[in-house]
C-alpha positions as CSV (number, residue, x, y, z in Angstrom):
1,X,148.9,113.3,156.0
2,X,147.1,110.9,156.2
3,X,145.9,110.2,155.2
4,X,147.1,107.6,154.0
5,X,144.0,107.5,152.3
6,X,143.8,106.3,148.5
7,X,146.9,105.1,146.5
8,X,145.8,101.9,146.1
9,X,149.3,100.4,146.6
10,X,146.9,97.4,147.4
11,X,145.6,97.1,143.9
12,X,149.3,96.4,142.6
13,X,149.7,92.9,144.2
14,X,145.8,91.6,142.9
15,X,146.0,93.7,139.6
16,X,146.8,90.2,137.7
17,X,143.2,89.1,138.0
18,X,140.1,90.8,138.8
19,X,139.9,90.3,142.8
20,X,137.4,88.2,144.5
21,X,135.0,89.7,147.2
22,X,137.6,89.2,150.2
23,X,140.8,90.0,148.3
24,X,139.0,93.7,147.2
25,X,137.6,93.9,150.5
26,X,141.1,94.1,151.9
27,X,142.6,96.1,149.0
28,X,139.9,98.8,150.0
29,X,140.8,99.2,153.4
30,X,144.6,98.6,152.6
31,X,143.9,101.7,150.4
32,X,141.5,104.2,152.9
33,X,144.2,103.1,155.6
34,X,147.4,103.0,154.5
35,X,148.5,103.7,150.9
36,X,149.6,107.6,151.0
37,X,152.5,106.4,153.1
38,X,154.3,108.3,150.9
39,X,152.7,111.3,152.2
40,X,154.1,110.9,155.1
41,X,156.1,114.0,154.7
42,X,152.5,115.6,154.4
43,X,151.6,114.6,157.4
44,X,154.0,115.3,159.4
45,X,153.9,118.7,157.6
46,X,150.2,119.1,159.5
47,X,151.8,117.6,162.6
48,X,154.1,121.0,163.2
49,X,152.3,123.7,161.1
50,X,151.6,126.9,163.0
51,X,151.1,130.4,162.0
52,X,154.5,131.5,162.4
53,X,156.1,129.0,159.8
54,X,157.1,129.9,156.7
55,X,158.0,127.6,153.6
56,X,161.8,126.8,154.8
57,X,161.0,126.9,158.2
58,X,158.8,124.6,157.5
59,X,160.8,122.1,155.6
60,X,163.5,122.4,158.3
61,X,160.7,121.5,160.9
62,X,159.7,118.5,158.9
63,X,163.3,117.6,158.2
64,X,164.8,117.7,161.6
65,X,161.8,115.8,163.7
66,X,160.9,112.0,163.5
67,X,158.3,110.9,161.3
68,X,155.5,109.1,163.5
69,X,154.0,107.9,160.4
70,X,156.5,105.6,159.2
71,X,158.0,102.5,161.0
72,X,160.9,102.2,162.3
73,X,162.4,105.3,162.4
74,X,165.6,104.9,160.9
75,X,163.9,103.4,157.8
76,X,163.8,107.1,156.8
77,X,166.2,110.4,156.1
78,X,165.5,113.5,155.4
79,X,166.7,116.7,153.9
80,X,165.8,120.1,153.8
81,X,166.8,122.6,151.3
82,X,165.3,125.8,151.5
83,X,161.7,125.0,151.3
84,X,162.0,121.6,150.4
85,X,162.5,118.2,152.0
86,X,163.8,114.9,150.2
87,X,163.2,111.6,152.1
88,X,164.6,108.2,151.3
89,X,162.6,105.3,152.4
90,X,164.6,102.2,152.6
91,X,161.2,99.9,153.8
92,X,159.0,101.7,155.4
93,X,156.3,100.3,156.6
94,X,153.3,102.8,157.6
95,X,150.2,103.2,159.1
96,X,148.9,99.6,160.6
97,X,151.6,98.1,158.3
98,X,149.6,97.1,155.4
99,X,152.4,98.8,152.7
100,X,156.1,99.3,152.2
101,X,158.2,101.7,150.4
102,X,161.5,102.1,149.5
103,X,162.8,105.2,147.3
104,X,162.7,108.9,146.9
105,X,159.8,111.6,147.6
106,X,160.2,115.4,147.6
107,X,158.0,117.4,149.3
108,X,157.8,121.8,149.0
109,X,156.2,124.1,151.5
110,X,154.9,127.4,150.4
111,X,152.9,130.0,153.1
112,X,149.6,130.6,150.6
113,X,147.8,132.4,153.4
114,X,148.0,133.5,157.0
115,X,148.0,130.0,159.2
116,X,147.8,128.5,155.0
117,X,150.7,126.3,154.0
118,X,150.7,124.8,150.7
119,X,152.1,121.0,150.6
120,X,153.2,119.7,147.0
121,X,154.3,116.3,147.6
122,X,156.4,113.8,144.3
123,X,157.9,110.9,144.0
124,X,161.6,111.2,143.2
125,X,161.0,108.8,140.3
126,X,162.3,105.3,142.1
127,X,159.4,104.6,144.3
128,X,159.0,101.2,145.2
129,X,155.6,99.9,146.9
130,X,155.5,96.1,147.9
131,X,157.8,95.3,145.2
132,X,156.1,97.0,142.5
133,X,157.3,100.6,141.3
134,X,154.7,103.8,141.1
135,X,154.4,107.1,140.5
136,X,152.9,109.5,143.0
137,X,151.6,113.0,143.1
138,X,149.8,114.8,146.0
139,X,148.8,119.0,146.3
140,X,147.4,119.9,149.5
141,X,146.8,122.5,151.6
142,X,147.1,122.9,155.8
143,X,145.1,125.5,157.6
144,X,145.3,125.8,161.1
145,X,141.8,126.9,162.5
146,X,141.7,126.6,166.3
147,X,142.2,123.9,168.2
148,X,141.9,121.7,164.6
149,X,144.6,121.4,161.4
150,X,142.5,121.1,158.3
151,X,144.1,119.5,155.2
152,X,142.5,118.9,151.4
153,X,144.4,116.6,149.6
154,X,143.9,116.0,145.7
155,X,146.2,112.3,145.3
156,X,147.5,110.7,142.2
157,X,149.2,107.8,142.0
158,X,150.2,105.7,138.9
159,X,151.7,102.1,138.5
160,X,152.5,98.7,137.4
161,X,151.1,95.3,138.6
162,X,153.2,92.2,139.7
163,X,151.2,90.9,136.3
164,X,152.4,93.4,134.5
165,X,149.4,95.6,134.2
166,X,148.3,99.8,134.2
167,X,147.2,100.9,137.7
168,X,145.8,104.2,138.1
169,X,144.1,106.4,140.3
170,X,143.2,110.1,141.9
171,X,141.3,110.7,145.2
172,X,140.4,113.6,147.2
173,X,140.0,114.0,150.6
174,X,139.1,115.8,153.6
175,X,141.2,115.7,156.8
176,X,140.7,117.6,160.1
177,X,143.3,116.6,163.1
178,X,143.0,117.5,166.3
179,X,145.9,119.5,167.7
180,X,146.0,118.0,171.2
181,X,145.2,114.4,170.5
182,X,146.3,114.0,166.7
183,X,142.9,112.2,166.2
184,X,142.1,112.4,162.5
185,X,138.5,112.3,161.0
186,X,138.8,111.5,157.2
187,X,136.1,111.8,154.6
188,X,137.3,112.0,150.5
189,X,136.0,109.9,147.7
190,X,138.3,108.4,144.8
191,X,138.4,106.3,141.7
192,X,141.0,104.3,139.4
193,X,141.7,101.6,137.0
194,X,143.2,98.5,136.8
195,X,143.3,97.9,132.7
196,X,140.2,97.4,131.6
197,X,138.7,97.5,135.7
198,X,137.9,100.4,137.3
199,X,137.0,101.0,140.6
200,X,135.8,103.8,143.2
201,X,135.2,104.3,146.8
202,X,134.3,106.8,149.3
203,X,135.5,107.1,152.6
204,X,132.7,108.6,155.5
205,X,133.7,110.0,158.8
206,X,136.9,107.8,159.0
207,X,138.1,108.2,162.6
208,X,141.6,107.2,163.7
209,X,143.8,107.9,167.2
210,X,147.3,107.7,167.4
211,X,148.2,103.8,168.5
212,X,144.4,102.6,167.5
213,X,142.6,100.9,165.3
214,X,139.7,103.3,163.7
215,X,136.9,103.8,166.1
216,X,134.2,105.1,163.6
217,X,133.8,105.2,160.2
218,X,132.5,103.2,156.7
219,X,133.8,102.8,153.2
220,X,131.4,101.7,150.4
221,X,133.3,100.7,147.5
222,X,132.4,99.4,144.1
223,X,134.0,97.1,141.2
224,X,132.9,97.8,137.6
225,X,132.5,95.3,134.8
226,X,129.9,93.4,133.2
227,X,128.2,93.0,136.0
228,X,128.9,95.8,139.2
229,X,129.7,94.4,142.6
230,X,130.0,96.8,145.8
231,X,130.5,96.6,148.8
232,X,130.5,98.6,152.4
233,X,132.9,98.2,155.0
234,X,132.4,99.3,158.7
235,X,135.0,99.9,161.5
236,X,133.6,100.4,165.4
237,X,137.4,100.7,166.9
238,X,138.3,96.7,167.5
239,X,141.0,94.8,165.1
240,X,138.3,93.5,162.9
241,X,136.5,95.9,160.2
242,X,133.2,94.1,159.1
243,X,131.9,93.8,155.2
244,X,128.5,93.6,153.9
245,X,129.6,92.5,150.5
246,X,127.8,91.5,147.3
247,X,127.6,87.4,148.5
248,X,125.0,88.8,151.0
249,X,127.5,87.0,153.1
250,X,129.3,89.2,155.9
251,X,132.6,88.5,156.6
252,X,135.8,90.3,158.6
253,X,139.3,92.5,157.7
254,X,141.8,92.0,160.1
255,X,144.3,94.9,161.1
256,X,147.2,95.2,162.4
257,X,146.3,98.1,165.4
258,X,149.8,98.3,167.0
259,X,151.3,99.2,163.8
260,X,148.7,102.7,164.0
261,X,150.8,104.8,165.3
């Protein structure tokens, strides 16, 4: 589920330098928008949960409808077995497009609590983002409360550089999703490495309707070193999120919006 929120997938294809202020700009919101694709299966798991699920009806639910988070459709099967669901990604592209995944990722349901299902989401150990391979790990749990789902998501995600370095990093985020819309409002923080780099943002009322860029919502993110840069990143709903980064000089993201459903 989304949210799609923190692995930096990003960080793989700048991890061979230390970025400049544009190319992190757009690695940050690469990661807050798109990078759990592979929790796709999460997400859709918050799409269909209801009270009366249990863990295999739960995984057959997931298994047997069409994922709206990955693009196209046929880039991904699934399979349920008892309560859990295997999908193969031959390139996916998700939300606004930003990432794609080929490989494996398993995903088991388990009822914790009345309208409580428990999501523990892996990779199947030949993921493939962008080119570059990674390891991911997601725990979450889905409560229906209302007319809202409400998801926390602890994300981990490990991996290589096209340069040949580590990348690593966790995140933890807040999701509530409104039932008749499937609006999203997103607010989690997270932090990671790139060698010797590490970085760490946090993600603030992050607001996102199906088919739509995000109408509300900032990110202020920060590179360590020698010297620590940061910056904050703004979205008001058009195709352009604005930066106030450390040049003083404000520049523009572009997304993709008609890849946001």
């Amino acid at each position: 589920m989304l949210y799609r929120f923190l692995i930096p997938v990003a960080l793989l294809s700048f991890a061979c330098t230390p970025p400049g202020e544009e190319a992190f700009a757009a690695a940050v919101v690469t990661s807050a928008l798109q990078t759990d694709s592979p929790g796709a299966l999460a997400r859709d798991a918050v799409d269909t949960v209801d009270c009366e699920l249990d863990g295999v009806r739960a995984a057959a639910h997931v298994a047997s409808h069409e994922s709206r988070h990955l693009s196209p459709a046929s880039c991904i099967v699934k399979t349920a077995t008892d309560a859990t669901v295997h999908a193969e990604l031959n390139e996916c592209a998700g939300l606004f497009k930003r990432a794609v995944l080929s490989g494996g990722v398993d995903a088991s349901f388990e009822v914790n609590a009345e309208c409580q299902l428990v999501v523990d989401i892996d990779d199947s150990g030949d993921l493939i983002a962008n080119g570059s391979s990674l390891d991911f790990n997601a725990q979450g749990v889905v409560e229906l409360n209302g007319d809202q789902r409400l998801a926390e998501w602890t994300r981990e995600f490990t991996g290589t550089s096209v340069g040949g370095r580590s990348v690593h990093r966790t995140a933890n985020v807040s999701v509530v999703v409104d039932r008749a819309t499937g609006c999203r409002t997103l607010d989690g923080d997270a932090e990671g490495t790139v060698d010797e780099h590490s970085f760490e943002s946090t993600v603030s009322g992050l607001a996102v309707c199906p088919g739509t860029c995000p109408s509300a919502g900032t990110i202020h993110a920060t590179r360590h070193g020698r010297r620590d840069h940061s910056l904050t990143i703004i979205f008001d709903g058009s195709a352009l999120a604005r930066v106030d980064g450390w040049s003083g000089k404000p520049f523009d993201v572009e997304l993709d919006c008609e890849g946001a459903e």
